[in-house]
C-alpha positions in Angstrom: 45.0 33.9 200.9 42.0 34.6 198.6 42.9 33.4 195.2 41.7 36.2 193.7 44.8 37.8 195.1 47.2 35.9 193.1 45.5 37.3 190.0 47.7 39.6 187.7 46.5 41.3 185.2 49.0 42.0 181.9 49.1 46.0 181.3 47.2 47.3 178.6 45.0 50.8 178.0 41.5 49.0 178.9 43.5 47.6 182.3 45.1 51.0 183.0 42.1 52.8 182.9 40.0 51.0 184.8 38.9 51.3 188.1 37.8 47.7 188.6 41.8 46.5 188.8 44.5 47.5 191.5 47.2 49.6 189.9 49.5 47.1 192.1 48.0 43.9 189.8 49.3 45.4 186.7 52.2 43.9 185.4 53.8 44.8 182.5 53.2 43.7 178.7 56.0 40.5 178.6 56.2 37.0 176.7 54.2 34.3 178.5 57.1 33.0 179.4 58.3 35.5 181.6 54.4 35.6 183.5 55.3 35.4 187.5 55.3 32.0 188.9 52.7 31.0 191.4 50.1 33.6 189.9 47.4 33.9 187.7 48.1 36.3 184.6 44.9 37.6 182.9 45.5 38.5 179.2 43.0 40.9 177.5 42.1 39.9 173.8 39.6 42.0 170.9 40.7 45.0 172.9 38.7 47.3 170.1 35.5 45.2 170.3 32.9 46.0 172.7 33.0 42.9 174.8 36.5 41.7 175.8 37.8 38.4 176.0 41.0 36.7 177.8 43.1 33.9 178.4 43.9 33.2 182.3 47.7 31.7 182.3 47.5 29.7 185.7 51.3 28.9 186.6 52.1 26.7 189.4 54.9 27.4 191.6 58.1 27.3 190.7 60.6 24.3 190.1 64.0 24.2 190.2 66.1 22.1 187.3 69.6 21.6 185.8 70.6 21.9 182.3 72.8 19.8 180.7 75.9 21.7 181.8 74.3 21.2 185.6 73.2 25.1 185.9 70.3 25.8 187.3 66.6 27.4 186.4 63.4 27.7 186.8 59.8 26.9 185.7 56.4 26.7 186.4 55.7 23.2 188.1 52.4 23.4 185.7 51.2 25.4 183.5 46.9 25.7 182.4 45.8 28.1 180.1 42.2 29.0 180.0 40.6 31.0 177.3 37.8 33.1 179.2 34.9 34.3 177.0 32.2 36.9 178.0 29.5 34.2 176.6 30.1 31.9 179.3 32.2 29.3 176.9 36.0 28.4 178.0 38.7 26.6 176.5 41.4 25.0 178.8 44.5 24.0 177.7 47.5 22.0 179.9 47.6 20.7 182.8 47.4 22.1 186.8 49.2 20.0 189.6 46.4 20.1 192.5 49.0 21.5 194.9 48.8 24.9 192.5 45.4 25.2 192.6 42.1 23.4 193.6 38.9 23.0 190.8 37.3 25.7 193.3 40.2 28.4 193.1 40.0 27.7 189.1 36.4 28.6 189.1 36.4 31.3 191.5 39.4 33.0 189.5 37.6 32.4 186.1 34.2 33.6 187.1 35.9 36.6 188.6 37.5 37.1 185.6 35.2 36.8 183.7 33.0 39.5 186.1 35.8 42.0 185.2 35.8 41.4 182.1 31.8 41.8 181.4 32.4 45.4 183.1 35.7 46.6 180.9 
């Protein structure tokens, strides 16, 4: 699987409109929180400006836990965020567990993000 086929981008009118992203890669406008599990969610930013930026939430797959009254749930087994600029400049933030995703697949999926992103 090509990483870039992980990559999810949330819905918004630059994403809908544009011919660059699969319809099928558009998930709708939800907390963070709720971002699929073992996927790459692209959030657009400065929507109105000219030159768009992002942040790329990288979740790891998911992990199964108890509360406190022994039910179970679900999380991401990590969670990076990376703030994707057209200017070349990135800001990570968290960690990735290397089972999730190799230094490779998080450079491939930020510079083709960041490709999009130059062409919105």
């Amino acid at each position: 699987m090509n990483i870039t086929d992980k990559i999810y981008w949330e819905k918004n009118s630059r994403v809908k409109g544009s011919s660059l992203i699969n319809p099928s890669k558009i998930v709708d406008k939800t907390s963070t929180a709720s971002f699929p599990m073992d996927a790459i969610t692209i959030r657009l930013r400065n929507l109105k400006d000219k030159k768009v930026s992002c942040t790329a939430y990288f979740y790891g797959k998911p992990e199964t836990h108890k509360d406190w009254q022994g039910n179970p749930y679900q999380v991401a087994s990590s969670k990076l965020m990376v703030s994707v600029q057209s200017n070349g400049y990135d800001v990570f933030n968290g960690t990735i567990k290397n089972q999730s995703y190799s230094m490779e697949e998080l450079a491939e999926a930020i510079n083709y993000c960041r490709d999009i992103i130059n062409k919105l």
